[in-house]
ROVOMI-197127 format. One record per residue: residue in one letter; z, y negated, x negated of N, C-alpha, C in turn. Coordinates in steps of 0.2 Angstrom, whole numbers, plus 2048, in hexadecimal, padded with zeros to 3 digits. Layout:
BEGIN
aZYXZYXZYX
...
//
This chain:
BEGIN
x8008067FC8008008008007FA7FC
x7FD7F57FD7FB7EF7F88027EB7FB
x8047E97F68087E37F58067DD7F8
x80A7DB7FE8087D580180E7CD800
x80D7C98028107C37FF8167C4803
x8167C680C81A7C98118227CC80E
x81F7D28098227D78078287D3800
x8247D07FD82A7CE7F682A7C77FA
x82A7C27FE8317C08008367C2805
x8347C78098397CD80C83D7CE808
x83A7D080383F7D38008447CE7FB
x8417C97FA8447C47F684A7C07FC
x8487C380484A7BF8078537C3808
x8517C88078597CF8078597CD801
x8587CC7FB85C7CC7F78627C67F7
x8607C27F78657BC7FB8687BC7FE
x8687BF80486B7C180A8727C7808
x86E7C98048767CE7FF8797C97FB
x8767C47F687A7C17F287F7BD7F5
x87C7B97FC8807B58018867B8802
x8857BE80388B7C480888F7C5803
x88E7C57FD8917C67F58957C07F3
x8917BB7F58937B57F18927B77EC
x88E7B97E988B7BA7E18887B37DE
x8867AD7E38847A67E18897A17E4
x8917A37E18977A07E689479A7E1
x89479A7DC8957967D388F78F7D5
x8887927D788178E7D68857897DF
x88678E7E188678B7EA88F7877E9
x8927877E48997817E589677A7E0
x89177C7DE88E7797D888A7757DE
x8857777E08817717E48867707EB
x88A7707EC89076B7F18927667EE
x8987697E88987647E589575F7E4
x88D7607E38887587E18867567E6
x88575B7EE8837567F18857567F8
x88D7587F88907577FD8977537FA
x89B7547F78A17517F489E74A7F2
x8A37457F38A273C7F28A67397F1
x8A77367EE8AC7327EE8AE72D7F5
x8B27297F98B47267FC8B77227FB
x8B971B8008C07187FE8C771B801
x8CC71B7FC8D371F7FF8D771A802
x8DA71E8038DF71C8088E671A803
x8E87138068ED70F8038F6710803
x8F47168098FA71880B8FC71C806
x8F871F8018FE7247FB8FD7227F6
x9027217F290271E7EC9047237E7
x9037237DF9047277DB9097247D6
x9107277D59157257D09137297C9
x9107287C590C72C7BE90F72C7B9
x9147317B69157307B290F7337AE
x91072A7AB90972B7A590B72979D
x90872679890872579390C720792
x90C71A79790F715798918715798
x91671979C92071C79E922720797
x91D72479691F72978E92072678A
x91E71F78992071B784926718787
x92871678D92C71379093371678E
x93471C79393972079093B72678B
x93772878893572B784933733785
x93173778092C73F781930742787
x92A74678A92F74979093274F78E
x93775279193A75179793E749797
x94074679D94374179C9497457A2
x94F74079D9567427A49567427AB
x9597457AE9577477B495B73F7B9
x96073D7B595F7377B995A7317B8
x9567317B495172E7B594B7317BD
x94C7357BC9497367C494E7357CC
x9547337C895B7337CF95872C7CE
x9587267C99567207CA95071D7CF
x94C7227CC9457207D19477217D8
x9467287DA9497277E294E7217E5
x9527217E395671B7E49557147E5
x9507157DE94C70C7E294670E7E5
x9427127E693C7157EA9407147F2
x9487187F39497197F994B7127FC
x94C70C7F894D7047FC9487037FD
x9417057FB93B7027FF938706805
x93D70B80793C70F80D93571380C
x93571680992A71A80A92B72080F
x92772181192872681692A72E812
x92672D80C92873480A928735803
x92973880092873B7F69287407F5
x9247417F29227497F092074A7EA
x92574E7E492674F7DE91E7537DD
x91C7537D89187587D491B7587CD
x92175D7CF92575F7C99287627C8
x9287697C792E76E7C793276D7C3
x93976E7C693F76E7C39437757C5
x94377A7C29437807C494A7837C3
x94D77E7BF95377E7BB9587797B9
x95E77B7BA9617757B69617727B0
x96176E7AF9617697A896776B7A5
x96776779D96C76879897476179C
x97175D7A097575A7A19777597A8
x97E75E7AC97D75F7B297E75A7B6
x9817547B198374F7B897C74B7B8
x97874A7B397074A7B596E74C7BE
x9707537BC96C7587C09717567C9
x9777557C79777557CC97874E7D0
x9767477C99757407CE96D7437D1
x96A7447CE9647477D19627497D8
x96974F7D99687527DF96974F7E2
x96E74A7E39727447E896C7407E9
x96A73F7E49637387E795E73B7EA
x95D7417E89577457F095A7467F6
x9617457F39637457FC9647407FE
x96873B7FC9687357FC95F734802
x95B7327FD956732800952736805
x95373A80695573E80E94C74280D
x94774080A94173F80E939741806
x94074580293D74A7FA93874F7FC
x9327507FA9317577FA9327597F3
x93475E7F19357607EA92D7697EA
x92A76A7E692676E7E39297747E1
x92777B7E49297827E19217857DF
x92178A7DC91C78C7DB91C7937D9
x9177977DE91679D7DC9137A17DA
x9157A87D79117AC7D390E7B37D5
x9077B27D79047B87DB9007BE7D6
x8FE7C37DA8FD7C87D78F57C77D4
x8F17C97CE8EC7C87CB8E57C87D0
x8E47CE7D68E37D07DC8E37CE7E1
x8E47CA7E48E57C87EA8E07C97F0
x8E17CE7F48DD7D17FA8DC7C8801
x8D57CA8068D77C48098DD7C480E
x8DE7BF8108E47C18158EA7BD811
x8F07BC8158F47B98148F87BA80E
x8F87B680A8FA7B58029027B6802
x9027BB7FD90B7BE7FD90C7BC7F5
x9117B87F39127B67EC9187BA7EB
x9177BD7E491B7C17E19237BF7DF
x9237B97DB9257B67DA9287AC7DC
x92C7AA7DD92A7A47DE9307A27DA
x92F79A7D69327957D39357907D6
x93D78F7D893C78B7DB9447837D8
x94477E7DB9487797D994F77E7D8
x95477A7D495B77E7D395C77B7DA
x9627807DA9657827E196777A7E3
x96A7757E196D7707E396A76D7E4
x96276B7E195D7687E295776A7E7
x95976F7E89557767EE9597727F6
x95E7727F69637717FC9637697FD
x9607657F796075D7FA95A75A7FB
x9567617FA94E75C7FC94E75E803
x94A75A80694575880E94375F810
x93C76280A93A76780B939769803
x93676F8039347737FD92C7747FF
x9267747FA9207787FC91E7797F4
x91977C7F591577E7ED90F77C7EA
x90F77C7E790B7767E490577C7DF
x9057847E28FF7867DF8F87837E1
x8F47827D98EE7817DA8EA7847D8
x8E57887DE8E378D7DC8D878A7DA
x8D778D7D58D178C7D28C97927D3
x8C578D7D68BC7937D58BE7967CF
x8B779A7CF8B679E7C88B27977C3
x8B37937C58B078F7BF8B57897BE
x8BA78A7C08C07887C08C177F7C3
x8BF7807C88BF77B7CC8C377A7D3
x8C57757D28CB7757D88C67737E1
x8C47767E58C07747E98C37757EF
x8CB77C7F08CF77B7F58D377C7F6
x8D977B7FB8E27797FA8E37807FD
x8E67827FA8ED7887FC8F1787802
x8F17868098F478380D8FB78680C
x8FB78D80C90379280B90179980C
x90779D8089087A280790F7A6809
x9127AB8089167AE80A91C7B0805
x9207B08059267B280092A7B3802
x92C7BA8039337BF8069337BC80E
x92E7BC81192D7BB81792C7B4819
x92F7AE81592D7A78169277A5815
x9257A181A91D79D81791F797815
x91B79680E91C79180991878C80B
x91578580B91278280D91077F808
x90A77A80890877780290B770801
x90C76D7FB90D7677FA90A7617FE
x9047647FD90075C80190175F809
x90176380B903764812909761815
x90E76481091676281291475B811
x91475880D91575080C91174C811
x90B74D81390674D81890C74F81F
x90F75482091375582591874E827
x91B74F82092474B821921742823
x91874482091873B823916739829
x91473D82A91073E83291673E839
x91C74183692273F83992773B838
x92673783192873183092472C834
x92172D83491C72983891A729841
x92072F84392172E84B91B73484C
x91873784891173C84C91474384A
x90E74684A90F750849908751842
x90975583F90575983E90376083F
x8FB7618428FC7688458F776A83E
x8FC77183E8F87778388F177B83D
x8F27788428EC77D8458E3778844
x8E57748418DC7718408DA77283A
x8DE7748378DD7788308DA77D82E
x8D377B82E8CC78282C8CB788826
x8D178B8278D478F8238D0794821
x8D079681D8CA79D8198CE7A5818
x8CB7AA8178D17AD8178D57AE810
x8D57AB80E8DC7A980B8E17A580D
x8DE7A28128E379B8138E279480F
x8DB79380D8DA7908098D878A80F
x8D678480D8D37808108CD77980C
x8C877880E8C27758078C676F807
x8C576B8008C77637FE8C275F7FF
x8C175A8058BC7578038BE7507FD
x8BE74F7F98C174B7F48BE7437F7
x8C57407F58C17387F68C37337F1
x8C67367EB8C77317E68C67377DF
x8C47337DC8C37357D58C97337D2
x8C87357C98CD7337C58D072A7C6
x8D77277C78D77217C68D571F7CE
x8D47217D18D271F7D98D671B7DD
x8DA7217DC8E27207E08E671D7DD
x8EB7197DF8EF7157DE8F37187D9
x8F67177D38F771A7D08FF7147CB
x9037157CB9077117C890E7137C4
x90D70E7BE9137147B991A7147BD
x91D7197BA92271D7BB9287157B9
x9277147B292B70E7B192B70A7B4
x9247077B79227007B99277017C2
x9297077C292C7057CA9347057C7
x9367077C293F7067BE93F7007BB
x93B6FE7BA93C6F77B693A6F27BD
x93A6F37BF93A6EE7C59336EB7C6
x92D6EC7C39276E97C29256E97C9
x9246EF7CE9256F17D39286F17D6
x92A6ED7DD92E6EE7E192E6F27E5
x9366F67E79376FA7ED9316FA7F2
x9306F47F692D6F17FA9286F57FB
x9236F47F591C6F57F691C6FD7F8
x9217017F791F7077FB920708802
x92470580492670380C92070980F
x92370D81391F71281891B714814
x91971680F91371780A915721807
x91172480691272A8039107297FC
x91772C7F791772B7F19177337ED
x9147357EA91173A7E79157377DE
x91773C7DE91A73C7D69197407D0
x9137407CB9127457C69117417C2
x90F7457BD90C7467B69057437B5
x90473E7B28FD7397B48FB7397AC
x8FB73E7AA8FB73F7A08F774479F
x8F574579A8F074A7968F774F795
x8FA74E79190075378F902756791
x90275779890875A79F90175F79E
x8FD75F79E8F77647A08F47677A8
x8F87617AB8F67657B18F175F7B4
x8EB7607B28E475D7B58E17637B6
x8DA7617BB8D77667BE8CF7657BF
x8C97687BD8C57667BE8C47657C6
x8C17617C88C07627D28B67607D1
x8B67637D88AD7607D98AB7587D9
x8B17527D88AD74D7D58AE7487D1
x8B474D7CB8B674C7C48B074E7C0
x8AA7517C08A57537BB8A87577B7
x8A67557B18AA7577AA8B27567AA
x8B374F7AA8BA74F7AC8C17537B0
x8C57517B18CA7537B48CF74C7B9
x8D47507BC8D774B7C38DC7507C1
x8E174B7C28E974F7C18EC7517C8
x8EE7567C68F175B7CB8F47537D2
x8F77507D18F974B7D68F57487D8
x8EF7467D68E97427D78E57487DE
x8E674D7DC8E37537DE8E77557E6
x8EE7567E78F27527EE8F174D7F0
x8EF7487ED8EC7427F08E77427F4
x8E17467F08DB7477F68DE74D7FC
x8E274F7FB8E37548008E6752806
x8EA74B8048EF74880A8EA74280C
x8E77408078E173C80A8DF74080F
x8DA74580E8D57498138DA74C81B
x8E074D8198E374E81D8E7747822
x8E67428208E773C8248E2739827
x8DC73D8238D57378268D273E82A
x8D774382C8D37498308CD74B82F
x8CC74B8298C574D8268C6753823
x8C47588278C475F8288C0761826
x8BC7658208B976B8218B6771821
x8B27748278B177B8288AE77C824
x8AE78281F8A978781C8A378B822
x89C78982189978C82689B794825
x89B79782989A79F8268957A2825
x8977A882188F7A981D88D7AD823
x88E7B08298897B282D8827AC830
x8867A58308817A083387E79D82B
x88179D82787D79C8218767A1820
x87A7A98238737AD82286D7AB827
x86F7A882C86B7A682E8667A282D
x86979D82B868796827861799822
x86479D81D85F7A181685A7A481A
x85C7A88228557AB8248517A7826
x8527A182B84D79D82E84A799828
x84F79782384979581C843799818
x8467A08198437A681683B7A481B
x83B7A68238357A58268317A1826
x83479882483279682582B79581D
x83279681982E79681282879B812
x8277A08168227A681581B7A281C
x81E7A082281879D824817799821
x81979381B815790817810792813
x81379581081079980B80779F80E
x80979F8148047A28167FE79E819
x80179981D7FD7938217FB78F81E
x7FF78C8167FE7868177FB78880E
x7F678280E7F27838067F9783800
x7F97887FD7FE7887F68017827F4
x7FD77B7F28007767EE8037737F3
x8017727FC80277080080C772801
x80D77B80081077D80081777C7FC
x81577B7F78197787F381D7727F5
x81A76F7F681B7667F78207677FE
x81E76A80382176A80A82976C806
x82877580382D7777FF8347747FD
x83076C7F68347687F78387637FB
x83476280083575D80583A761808
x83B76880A84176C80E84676D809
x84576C80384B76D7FE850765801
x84A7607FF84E759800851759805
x85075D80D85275B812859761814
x85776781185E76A81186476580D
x86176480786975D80386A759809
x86675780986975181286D753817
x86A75981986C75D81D87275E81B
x87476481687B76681387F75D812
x87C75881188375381188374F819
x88075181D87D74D823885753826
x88575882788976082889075E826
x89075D82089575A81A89B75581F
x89875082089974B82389C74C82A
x89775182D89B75383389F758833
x8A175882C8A975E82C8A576682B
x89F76682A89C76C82A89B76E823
x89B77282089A77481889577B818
x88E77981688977E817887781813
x88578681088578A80887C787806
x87B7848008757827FE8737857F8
x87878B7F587878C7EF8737937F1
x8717947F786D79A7F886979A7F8
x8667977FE85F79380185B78F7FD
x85F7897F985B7877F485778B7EE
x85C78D7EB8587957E78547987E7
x85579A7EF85079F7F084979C7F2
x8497977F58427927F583F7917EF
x84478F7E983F78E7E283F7947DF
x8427997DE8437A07DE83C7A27E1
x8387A07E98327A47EE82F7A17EB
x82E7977E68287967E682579A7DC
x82B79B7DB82979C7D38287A57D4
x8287A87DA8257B07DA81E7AF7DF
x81F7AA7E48187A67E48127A67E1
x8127A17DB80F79F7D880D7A67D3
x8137AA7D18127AE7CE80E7B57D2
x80F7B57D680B7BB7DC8037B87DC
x8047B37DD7FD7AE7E07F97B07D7
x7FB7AE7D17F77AF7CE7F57B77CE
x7FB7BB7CC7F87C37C97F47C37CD
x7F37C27D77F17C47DD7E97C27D9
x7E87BC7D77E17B77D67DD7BD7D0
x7E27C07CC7E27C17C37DE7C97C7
x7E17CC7CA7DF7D17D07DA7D37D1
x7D97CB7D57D27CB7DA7CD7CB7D5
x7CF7C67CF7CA7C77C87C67CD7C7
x7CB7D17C67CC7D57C37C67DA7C8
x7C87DA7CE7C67DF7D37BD7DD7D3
x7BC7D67D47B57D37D47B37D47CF
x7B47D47C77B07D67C27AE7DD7C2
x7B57E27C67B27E87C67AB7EA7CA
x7AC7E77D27A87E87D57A07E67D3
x7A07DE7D279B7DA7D17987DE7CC
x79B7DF7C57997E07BF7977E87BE
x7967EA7C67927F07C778C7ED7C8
x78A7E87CC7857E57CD7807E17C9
x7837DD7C67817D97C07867D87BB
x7837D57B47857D57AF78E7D37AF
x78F7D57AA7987D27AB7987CB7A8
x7927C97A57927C27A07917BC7A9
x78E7C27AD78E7BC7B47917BC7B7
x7967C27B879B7C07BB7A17BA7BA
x7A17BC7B37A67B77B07A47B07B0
x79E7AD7B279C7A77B079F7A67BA
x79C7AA7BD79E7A87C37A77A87C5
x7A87AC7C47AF7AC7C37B47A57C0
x7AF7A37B97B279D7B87AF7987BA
x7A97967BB7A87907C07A87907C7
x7AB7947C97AB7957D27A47937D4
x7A578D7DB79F78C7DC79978C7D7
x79D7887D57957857CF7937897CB
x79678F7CB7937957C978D7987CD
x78E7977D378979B7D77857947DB
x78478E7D877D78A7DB77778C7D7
x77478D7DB76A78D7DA7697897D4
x76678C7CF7637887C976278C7C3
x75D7877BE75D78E7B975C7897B2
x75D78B7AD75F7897A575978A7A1
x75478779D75078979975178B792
x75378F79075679178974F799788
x74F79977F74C79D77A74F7A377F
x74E7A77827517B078374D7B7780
x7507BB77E74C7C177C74F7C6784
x7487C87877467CC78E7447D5789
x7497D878D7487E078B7467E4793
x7407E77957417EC79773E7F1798
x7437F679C7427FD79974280279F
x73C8067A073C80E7A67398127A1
x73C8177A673E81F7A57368227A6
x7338227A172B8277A072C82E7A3
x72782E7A87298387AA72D8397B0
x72E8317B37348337B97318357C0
x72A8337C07288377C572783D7C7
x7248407C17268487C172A84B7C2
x7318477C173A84C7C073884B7C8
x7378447CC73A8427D173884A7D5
x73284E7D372F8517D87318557D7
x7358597D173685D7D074085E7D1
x74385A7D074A85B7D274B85A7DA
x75185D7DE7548587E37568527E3
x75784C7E67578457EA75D8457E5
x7638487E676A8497E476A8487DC
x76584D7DA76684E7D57628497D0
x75B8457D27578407D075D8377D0
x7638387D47658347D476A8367CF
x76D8377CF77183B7C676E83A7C1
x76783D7C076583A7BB7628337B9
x7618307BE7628297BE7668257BD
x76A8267BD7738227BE7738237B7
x77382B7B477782D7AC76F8277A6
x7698277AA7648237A476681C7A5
x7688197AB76B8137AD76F8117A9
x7758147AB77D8167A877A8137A1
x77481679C77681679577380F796
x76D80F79676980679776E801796
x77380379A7787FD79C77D7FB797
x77D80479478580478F780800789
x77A8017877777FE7837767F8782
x7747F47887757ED78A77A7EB788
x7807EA78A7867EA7897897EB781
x7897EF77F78A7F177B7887E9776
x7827E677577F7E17737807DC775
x7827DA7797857D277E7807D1782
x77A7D57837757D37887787D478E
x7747D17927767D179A7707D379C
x7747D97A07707DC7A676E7D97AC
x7667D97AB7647D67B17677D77B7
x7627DD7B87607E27BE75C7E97BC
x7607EE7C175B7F57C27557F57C7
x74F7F57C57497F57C87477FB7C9
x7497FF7CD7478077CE74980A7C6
x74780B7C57468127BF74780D7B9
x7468077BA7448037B574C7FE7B3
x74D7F97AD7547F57AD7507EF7AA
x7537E87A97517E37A67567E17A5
x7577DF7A175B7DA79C75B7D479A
x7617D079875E7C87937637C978D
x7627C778A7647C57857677BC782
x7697BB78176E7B277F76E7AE785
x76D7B078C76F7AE7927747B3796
x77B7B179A77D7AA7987807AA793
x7827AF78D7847B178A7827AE783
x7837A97807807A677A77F7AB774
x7787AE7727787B276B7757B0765
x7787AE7607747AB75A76D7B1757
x76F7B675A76A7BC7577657C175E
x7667BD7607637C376875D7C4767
x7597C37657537C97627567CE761
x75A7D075975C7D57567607D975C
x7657D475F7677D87647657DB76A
x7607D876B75C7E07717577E476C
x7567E27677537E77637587ED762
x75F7EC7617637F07607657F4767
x7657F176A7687F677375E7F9775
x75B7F67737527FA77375580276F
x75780076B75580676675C80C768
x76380876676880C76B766812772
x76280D77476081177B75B81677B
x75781577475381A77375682176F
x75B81E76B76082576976482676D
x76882677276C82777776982B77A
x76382A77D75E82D78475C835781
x75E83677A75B83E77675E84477A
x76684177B76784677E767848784
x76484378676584578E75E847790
x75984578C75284A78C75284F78B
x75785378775585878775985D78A
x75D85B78E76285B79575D85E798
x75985879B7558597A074E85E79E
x74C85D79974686379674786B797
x75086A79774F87279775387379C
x75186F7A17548707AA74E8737AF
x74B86C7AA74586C7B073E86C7AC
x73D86C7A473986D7A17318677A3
x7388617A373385D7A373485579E
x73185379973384E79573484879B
x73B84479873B83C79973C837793
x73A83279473C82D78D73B827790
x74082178E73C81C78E73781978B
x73681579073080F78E73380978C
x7328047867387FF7857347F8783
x7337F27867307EC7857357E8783
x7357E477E7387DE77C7347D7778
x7347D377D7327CC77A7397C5779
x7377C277473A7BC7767377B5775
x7387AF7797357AA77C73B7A6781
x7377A078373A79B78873A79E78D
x74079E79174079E79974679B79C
x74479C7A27497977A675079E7AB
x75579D7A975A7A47AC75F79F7B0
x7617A37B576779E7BB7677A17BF
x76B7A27C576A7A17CB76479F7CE
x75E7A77D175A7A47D47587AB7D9
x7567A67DE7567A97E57577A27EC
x75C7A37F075D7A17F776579F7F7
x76679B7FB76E79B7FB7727A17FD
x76E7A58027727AA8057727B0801
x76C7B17FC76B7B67F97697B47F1
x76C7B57EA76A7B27E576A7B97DF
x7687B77DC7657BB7D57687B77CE
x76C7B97C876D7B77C37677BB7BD
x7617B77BC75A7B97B97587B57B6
x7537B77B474D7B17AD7487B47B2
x7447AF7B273E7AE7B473B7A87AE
x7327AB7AE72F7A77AB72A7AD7A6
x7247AA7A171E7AD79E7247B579C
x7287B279772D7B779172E7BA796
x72F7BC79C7317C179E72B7C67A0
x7277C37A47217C77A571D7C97A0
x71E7C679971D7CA7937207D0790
x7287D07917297D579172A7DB793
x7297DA79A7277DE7A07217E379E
x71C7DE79C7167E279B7167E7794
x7197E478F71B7E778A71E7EF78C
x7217EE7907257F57957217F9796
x71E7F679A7187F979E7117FF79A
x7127FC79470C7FD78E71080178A
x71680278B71780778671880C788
x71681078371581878671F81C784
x71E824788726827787729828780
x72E82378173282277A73181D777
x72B81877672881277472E810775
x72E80876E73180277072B7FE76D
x72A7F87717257F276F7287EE76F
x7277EA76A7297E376A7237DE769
x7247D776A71F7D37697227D1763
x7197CB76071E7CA75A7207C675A
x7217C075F7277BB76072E7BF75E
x7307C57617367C875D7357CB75A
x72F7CE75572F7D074E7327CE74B
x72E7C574B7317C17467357C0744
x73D7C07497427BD7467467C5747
x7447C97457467D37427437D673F
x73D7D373C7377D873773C7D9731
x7427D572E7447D772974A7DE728
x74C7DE72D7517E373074E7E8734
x7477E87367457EF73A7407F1738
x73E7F67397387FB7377337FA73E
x72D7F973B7277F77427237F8741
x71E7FB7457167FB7427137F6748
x70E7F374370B7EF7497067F374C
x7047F07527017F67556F87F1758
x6FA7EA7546F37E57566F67E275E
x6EE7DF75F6EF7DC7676EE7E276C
x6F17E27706F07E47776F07DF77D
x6EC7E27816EA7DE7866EC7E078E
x6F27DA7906F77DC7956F47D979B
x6F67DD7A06F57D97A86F97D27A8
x6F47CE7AB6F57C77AB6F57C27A7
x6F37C47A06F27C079C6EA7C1797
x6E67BA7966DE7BC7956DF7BF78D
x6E57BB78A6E57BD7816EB7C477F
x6EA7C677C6EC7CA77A6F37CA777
x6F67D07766FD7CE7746FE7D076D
x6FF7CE7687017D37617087D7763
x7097DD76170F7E17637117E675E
x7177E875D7177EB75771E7F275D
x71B7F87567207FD759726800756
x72D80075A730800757732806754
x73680574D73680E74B73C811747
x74080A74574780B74474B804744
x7528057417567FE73E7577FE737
x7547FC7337587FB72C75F7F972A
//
């Protein structure tokens, strides 16, 4: 069964539809979201970022710092009333200095309205379904019992190590742990008189939910840790505001690549910031599922294959592109409406169909080459197939070329008698096998084969095939064919006991060779004297005979053996011809 264009993208169109089902293209397909669904935004003013950064490190010196240093902070943070604080900082233990630890726990209680960070540690496996942590890390006890709420602050990363979505919670010894930006996000929504419902949350099955990000590195409001101790800041400015507390340094090590950091990185706090943003601006969004994504890839699949079939190649391409650019639109148009569409499939697979396209469309052309020299070049020459083959049309217009050719032709002496003497079947055999050789002898020497004229062949020589020596080389495929045909005479001599040979004429001279004939019917031949010279040359030679005129004497009298044999006097011409008989090759 011939390969059709149908079949290999069918099947290019399951293979994607498995890789989709695999996620085998999670990597290319989180990669084109990232560029052209995730954006930047402007954020929201309501959360501010307390950073210990360089500034403060220089401030109070290398960390760890005393834990009353962080009893300070609360202290003046809680005379500006914020709605909430939410630590990005484990303290999983007591310090060296307890009365530290415990002005510490007084100020989280003091302040009523702490969340403090636990984090857990899961098994290297994790099956989908409700997330069970093996371990958890959480505040010392006295600083566990003064905070608001506890949540966790794991960040889980792609395989290319990118933060793209929040852990909402997991489970430990039967408690559901909640996440940091969701508690904080909670405790303000009810400082602020409202609720937060967990049920708008487009949970995956892990519990995950996507980040649409809206601030890059430095976005967020971000202010040292000192600058709020030192009084530089006042209380004030946080009034009702959600204060997020971490590590705003290279050192701490907790930055995270995200989809619109690039290269860079955004610090684990910077990272709860976009997720309390998105969860205050209810910016929600649903991963399409991969059964409607396979949909998605099949109706592109369709569409792709009636282009391809309908519409002209180059034309096809072009459309191609233009469905690539409208899917990108599409998937941020989706984006926008809360909808996250997989592009990491469909796109591929489009320039994937045009690059097995292009590559099907040529071997399919390389083929049909292939198939038309064979056929054709049963009929005529293969030096004419190839010229039509490479100049298409203009190969096959009517017209013809004046150039020097050397004209050979040759029939079968005695073939009237075989004909009466063998069967139809078997006269046709042996016409084929003295054809057959004629032609391997033409060929053999660059000439082109005219035409079979019954029992008879003709030949050219340096059309359209350029030969600086074509005398010598029809004198040479002349002579070939007269040693060649020895055995096949005496084949037939002692079949039927009857001699065949050929008869063999060769002149050269001017004519005119091309396409000639009709539009609907054409011939690739010479016409002109030199042919009907040689013809006649043919025709005068007796079985076995090769005549040549001396126009190609001359340019081979030093390489061949001749006897001249004088003028002869040919049909249609009043003067006679000088002619010499061939007799070997030197």
């Amino acid at each position: 069964m011939r390969v059709k264009l149908a079949h290999i993208l069918l099947l290019l169109t399951v293979i994607f539809a498995v890789l989709l089902y695999r996620g085998s293209l999670d990597s290319i397909d989180h990669l084109l979201q990232d560029r052209v669904m995730q954006h930047e935004r402007s954020v929201d003013t309501t959360i501010a970022i307390i950073g210990i950064d360089d500034q403060s490190l220089e401030d109070f010196g290398s960390w760890p710092w005393s834990r009353n240093v962080h009893a300070q902070l609360l202290d003046t943070l809680s005379e500006g009333h914020p709605a909430v604080i939410g630590f990005d900082l484990t303290f999983p233990v007591g310090s060296e200095d307890p009365e530290a630890d415990t002005e510490f726990a007084a100020a989280v209680a003091r302040a009523g309205n702490v969340v403090l960070p636990v984090y857990g540690t899961f098994a290297p496996n994790t099956e989908q379904g409700k997330i069970e942590a093996l371990e958890l890390s959480q505040p010392f006890e006295a600083l566990r019992k003064a905070a608001a709420a506890t949540a966790h602050i794991n960040t889980i990363t792609d395989t290319d190590r990118v933060v793209r979505k929040a852990l909402y919670s997991f489970d430990y010894e039967g408690e559901s742990i909640h996440s940091l930006s969701w508690t904080v996000y909670q405790k303000y929504r009810e400082a602020m008189g409202g609720t937060a419902d967990p049920q708008k949350l487009p949970l995956d099955d892990f519990g995950r939910f996507y980040i649409p990000y809206s601030g890059g590195n430095g976005d967020f409001e971000e202010i040292p840790y000192s600058a709020v101790l030192s009084g530089e800041v006042p209380p004030s400015y946080f009034e009702n505001r959600i204060v997020l507390i971490g590590p705003y340094a290279t050192g701490f090590k907790d930055d995270f690549l995200t989809p619109i950091s690039g290269k860079n990185t955004l610090y684990g706090v910077e990272i709860h910031a976009n997720i309390i943003q998105s969860l205050l601006d209810d910016n929600y969004k649903r991963v399409l599922d991969w059964k409607w994504n396979e949909v998605v890839l099949l109706f592109v699949a369709l569409l792709a294959y009636l282009l391809f079939r309908k519409v002209k190649m180059l034309y096809s391409y072009a459309v191609i592109v233009v469905i690539i650019a409208l899917l990108i639109f599409a998937g941020r148009f989706f984006y926008d409406q809360g909808i996250v569409i997989s592009l990491g499939y469909v796109i591929p697979f489009l320039i994937v169909s045009c690059i097995i396209v292009i590559a099907f469309q040529y071997l399919e052309e390389l083929m049909e080459k292939r198939r038309v020299t064979d056929i054709f070049g049963r009929y005529v020459a293969p030096q004419v197939v190839d010229q039509i083959l490479k100049n298409g049309q203009e190969g096959l217009k009517l017209g013809g070329s004046r150039r020097e050719l050397t004209l050979l032709f040759v029939d079968i002496r005695g073939f009237t008698p075989l004909s009466e003497a063998a069967e139809p079947e078997e006269i046709v055999e042996i016409l084929n096998e003295y054809l057959d050789l004629t032609a391997g002898c033409i060929f053999k020497y660059d000439g082109t084969l005219d035409k079979f004229i019954g029992d008879a062949t003709m030949a050219i020589f340096n059309a359209p095939l350029l030969l600086e020596d074509h005398p010598m080389q029809a004198v040479k495929a002349a002579w070939a064919m007269k040693e060649g045909s020895a055995a096949v005479e005496q084949k037939l001599f002692e079949r039927f006991g009857i001699v065949v040979k050929f008869g063999i004429g060769v002149h050269t001279g001017p004519a005119v060779f091309g396409n000639i004939g009709s539009k609907t019917r054409m011939d690739y031949t010479a016409i002109g004297d030199t042919v009907n010279t040689a013809a006649r040359l043919e025709s005068n030679a007796k079985p076995g005979q090769i005549l040549i005129s001396e126009a190609t004497y001359a340019f081979v009298k030093d390489r061949v053996s001749a006897v001249s044999l004088g003028e002869i006097k040919v049909k249609g011409k009043e003067q006679g011809i000088s002619v010499y008989e061939l007799e070997g090759l030197r």
